[in-house]
C-alpha positions in Angstrom: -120.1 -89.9 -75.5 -123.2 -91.9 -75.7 -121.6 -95.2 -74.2 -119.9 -93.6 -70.8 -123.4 -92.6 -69.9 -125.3 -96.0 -70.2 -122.2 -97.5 -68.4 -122.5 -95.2 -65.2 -126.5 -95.6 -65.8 -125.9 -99.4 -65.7 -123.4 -99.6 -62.9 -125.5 -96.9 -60.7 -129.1 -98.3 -61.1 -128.9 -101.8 -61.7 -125.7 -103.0 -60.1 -126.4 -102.5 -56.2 -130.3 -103.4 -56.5 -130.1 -107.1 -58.6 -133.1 -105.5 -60.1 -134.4 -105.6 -63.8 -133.1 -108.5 -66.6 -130.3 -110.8 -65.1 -128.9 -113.8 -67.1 -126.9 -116.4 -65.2 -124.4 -119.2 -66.2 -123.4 -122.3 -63.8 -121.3 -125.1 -63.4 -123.8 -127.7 -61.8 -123.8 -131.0 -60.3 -126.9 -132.7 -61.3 -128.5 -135.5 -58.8 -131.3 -137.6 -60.7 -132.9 -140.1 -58.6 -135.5 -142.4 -59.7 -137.9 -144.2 -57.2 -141.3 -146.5 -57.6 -142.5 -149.8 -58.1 -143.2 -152.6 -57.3 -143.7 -153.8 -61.0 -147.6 -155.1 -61.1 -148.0 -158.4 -63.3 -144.6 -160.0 -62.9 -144.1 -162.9 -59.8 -140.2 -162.1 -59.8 -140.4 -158.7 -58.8 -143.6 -158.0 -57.0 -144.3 -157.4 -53.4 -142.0 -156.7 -50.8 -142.4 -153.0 -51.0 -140.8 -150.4 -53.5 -138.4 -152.2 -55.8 -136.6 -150.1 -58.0 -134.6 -147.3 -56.9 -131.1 -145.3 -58.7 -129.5 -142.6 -58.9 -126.9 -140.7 -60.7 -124.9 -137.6 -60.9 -123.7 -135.4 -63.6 -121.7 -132.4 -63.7 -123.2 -130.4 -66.6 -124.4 -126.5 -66.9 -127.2 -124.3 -67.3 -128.8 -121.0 -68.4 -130.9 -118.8 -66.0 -132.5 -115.7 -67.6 -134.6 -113.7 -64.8 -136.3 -109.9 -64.1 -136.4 -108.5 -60.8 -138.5 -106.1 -59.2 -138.2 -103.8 -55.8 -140.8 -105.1 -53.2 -139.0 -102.5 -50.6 -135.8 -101.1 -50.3 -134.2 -104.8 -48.7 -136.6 -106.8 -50.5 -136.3 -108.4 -54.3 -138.7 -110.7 -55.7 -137.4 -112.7 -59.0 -139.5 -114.7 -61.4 -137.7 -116.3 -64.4 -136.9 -119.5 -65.9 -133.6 -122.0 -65.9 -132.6 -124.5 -68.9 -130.4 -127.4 -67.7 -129.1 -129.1 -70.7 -127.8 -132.5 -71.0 -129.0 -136.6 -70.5 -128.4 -138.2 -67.6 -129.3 -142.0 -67.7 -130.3 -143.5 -63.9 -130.0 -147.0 -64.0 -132.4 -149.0 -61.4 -132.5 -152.5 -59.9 -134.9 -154.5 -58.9 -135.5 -155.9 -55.3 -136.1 -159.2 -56.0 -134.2 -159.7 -59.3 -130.5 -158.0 -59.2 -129.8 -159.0 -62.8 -133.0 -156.8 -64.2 -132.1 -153.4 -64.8 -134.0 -150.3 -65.9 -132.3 -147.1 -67.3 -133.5 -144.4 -67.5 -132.4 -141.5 -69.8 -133.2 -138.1 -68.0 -132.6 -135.3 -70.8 -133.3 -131.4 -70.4 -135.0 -129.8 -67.4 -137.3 -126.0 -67.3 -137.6 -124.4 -64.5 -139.8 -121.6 -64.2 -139.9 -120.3 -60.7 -140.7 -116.8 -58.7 -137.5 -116.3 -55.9 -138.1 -113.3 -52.8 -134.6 -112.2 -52.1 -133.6 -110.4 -49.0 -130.8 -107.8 -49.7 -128.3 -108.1 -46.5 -126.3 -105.2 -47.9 -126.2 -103.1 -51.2 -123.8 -105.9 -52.8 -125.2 -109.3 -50.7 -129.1 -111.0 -50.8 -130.1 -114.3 -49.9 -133.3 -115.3 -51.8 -135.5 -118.3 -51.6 -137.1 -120.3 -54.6 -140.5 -122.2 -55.7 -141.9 -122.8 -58.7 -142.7 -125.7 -61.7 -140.1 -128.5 -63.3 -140.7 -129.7 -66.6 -138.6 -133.1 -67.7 -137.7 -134.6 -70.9 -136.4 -138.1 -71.4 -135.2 -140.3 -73.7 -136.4 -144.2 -74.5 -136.4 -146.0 -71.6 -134.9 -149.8 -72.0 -134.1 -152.9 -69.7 -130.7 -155.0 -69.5 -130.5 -156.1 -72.6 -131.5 -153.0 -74.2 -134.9 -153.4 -75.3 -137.2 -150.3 -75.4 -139.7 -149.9 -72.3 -142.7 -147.9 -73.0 -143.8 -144.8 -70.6 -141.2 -142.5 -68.5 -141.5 -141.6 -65.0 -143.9 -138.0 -64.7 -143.1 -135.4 -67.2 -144.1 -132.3 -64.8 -143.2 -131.5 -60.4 -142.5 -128.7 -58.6 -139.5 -126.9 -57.2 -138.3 -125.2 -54.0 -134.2 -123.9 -53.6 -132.1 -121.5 -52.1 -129.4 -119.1 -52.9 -127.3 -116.5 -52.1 -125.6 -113.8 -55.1 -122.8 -111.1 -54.6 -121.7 -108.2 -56.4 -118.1 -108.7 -58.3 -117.6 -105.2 -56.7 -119.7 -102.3 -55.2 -119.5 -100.3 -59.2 -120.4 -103.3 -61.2 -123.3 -104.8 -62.8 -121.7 -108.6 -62.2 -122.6 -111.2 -59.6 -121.6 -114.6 -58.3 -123.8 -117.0 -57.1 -124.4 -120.1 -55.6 -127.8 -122.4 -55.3 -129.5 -125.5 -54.3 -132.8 -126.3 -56.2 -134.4 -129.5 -55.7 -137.7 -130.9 -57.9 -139.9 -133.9 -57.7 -142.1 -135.1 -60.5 -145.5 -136.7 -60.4 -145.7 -140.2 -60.7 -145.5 -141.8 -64.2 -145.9 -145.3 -65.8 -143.3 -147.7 -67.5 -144.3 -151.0 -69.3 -142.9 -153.9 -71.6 -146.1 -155.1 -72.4 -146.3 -158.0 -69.5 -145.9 -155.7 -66.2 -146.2 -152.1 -65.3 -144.3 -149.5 -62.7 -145.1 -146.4 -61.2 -142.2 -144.2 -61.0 -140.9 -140.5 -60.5 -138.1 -138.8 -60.6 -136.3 -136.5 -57.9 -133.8 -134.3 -59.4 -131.3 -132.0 -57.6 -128.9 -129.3 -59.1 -126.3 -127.4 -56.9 -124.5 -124.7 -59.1 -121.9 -122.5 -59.1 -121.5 -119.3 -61.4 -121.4 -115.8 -62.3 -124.4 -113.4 -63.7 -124.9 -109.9 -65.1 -128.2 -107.3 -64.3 -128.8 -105.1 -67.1 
């Protein structure tokens, strides 16, 4: 008796709105580009402008667990976090000297954002997204695999878009799809000789479905 109720109250208050909780699951491709330099202290790499520079992409998933409230009746504004799992490892070379690498082993990324939707229909809303990235890495290390000390910056800031659609007009499920991109301060990598300034840019595009309690 009990569960028929909280069904209907689920499907009729929550489904049509994207209001309240909503936890998300997606199948991403995840874009990590590093970027800095030139290395300070070292004749074989310095000058001639920025001289490291790589990128790598990763298909991987991630966890989104939000709460939506009602700004008007077309308008939804979402603040929540997402957890993207995983290490990917962006190896860089240097301008100057081809042979010297630098890889870099980007782990997990937090995202905690706030997202204004705009509802184009009962089932259909668009939404926009800025917030805070937080990175973790793993030991940084050269070609031959000795340990560099320092990562690029831990901590950026976000901005994305997306777009989520009702399964159908009586339930509570949604697909969506999104583009987030992040940038993280500057951050410093040595070997005890020379020194480079470095960031990371990280973009996700996912793919998935959700559910609005």
């Amino acid at each position: 008796m009990l569960l028929p109720i909280i069904a209907a109250w689920s499907t009729t208050t929550h489904a049509s709105s994207f209001e309240g909780l909503t936890v998300e699951s997606s199948i991403i491709n995840r874009s990590d580009q590093t970027t800095g330099g030139p290395w300070v202290k070292d004749p074989n790499v310095m000058g001639n402008g920025p001289q490291t520079l790589g990128k790598n992409s990763k298909i991987s998933a991630a966890l989104d667990l939000g709460y939506g409230i009602s700004l008007s009746t077309n308008v939804v504004l979402t603040s929540g976090l997402a957890y993207t799992p995983g290490t990917n490892t962006v190896t860089s070379s240097y301008a100057k000297d081809p042979t010297g690498l630098l890889n870099v082993p980007v782990k997990s990324r937090i995202d905690f954002y706030v997202a204004p939707g705009l509802k184009l229909s009962p089932a259909q809303m668009v939404y926009l997204k800025a917030g805070y990235s937080s990175f973790k890495y793993g030991t940084s290390t050269d070609e031959t695999g000795a340990p560099q000390n320092g990562q690029p910056g831990r901590n950026g800031f976000l901005l994305g878009v997306g777009y989520k659609q009702l399964l159908n007009a009586n339930s509570p499920g949604f697909f969506h799809v999104s583009y987030t991109a992040a940038q993280s301060s500057n951050g410093r990598i040595d070997d005890g000789t020379k020194y480079l300034d470095t960031k990371l840019k990280s973009g996700i595009f996912g793919i998935g479905l959700g559910y609005s309690f």
